[in-house]
C-alpha positions as CSV (number, residue, x, y, z in Angstrom):
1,X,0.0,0.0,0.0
2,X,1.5,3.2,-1.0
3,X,1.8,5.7,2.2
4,X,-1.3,7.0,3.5
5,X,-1.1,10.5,4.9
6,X,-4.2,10.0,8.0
7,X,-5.1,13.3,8.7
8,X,-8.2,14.0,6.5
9,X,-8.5,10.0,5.3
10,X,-12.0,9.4,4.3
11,X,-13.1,5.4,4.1
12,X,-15.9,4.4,2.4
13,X,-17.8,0.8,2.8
14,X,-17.4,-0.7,-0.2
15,X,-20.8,-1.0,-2.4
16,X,-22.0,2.4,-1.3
17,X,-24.5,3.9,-3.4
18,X,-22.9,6.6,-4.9
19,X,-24.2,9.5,-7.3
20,X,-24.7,8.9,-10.9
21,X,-21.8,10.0,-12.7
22,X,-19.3,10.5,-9.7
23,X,-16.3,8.8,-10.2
24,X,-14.0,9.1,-7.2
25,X,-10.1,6.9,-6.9
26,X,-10.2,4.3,-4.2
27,X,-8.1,1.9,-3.2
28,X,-8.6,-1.3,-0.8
29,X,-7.7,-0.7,2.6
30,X,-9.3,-3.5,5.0
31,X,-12.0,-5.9,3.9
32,X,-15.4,-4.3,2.7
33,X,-13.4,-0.9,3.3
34,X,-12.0,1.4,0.6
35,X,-9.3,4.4,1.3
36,X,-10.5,7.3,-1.2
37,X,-7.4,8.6,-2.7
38,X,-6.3,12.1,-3.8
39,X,-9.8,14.0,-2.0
40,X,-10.5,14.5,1.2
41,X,-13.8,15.2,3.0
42,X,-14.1,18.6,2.1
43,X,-13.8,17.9,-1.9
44,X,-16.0,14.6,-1.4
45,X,-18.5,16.5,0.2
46,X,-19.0,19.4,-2.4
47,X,-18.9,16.7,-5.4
48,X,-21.2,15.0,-3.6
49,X,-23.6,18.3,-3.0
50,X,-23.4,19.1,-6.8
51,X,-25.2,15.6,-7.0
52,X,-27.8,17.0,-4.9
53,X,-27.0,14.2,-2.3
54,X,-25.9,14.6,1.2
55,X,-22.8,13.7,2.9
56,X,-23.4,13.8,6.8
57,X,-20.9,14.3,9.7
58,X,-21.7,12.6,12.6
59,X,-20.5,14.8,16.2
60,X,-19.0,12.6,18.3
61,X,-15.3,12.3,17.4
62,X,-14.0,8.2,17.8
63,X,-11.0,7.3,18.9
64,X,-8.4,4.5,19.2
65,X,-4.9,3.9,20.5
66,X,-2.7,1.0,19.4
67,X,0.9,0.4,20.0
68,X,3.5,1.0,17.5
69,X,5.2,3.7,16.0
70,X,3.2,5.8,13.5
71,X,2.7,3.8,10.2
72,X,0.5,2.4,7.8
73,X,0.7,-0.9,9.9
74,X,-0.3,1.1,13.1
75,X,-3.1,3.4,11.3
76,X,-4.6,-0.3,9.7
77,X,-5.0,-2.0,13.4
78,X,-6.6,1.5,14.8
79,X,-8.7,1.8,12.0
80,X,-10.0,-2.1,12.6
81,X,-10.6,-0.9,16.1
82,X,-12.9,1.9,15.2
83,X,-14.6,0.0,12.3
84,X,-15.4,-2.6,14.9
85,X,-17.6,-0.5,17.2
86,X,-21.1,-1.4,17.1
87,X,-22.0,2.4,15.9
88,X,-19.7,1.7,12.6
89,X,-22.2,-0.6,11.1
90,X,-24.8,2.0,10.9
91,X,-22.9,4.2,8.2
92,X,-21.0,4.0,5.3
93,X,-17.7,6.5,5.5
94,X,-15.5,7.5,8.5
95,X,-13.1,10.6,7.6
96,X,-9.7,10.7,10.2
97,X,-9.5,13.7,11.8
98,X,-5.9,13.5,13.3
99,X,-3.5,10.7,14.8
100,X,-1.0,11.3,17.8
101,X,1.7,9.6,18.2
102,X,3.2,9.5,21.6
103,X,5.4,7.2,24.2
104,X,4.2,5.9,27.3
105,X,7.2,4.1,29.7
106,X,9.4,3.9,26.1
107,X,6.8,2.1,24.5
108,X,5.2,4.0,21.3
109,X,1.5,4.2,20.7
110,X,-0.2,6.0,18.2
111,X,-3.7,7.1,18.6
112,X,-6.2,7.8,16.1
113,X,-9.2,10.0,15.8
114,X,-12.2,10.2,13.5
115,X,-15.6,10.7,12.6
116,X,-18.2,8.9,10.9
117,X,-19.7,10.3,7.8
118,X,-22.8,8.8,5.9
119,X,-23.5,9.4,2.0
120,X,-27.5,9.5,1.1
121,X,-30.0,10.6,-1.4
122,X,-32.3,11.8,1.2
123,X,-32.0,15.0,3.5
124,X,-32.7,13.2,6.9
125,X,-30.5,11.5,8.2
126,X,-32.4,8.0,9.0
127,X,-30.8,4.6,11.0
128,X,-33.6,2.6,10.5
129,X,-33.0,2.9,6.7
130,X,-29.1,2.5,6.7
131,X,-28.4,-1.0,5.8
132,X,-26.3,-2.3,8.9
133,X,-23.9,-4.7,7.1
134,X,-21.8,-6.7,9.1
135,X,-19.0,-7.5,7.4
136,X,-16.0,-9.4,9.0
137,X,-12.7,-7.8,9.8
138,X,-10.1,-9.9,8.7
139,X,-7.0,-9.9,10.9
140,X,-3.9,-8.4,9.6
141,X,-2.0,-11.1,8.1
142,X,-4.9,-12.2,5.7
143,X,-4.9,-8.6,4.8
144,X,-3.3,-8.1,1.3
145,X,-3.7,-4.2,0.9
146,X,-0.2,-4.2,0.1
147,X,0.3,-6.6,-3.1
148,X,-3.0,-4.3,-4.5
149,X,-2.4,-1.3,-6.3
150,X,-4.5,1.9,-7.0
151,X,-8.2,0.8,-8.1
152,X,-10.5,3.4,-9.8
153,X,-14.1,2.8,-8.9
154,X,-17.4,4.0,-8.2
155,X,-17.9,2.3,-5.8
């Protein structure tokens, strides 16, 4: 996997209905998650407005810590964390607000922060309607993010 730079990341659930005609670059980052290259949340979200669909931000920041130095390693295990909360299978995009990277006793840690976003036609935001997939996590060594290269899709 080519280096990631976290800060403004936006993940997307893979077979997220899009808008007609918007063609964003994604590639694989975990299983049934895709990192959105080259755009961040601002961009997404006026490309997505121009579609006359809406791209909600949840309040609420998320957070995870997880031992290591910063990395793409280290961002892929906190990123599984967050995508494994219960509240993560009610939308379809979380955008990474910041990581942190820090020692505690000599060992490093790095920890991440985000927010959940949601991309929908309609203008209220509606749970009950959000199709709650739960897809597996696969740990890290079955991961293969890094043999894959860039993937253009529309998701």
């Amino acid at each position: 996997m080519p280096a990631i730079e976290p800060a403004g990341t936006l993940f997307i659930r893979e077979n997220t209905l899009l808008p007609g005609g918007l063609i964003i670059e994604t590639e694989t980052f975990l299983p049934g998650w895709r990192a959105v290259k080259n755009c961040d949340g601002y961009r997404l979200g006026r490309k997505i407005e121009e579609a006359k669909w809406n791209f909600f931000y949840l309040a609420g920041e998320v957070r995870s810590i997880v031992f290591g130095r910063q990395g793409a390693a280290s961002l892929r295990r906190a990123v599984r964390s967050i995508l494994a909360k219960p509240e993560a299978h009610k939308f379809n995009s979380l955008e990474i607000t910041g990581t942190r990277s820090r020692r505690f006793l000599g060992i490093p840690f790095v920890s991440v922060m985000g927010n959940f976003r949601h991309i929908q036609q309609g203008l209220a935001l509606d749970p009950s309607k959000v199709l709650s997939l739960k897809l597996p996590i696969a740990p890290e060594a079955e991961i293969a993010g890094d043999q894959l290269g860039p993937v253009v899709s529309t998701l």
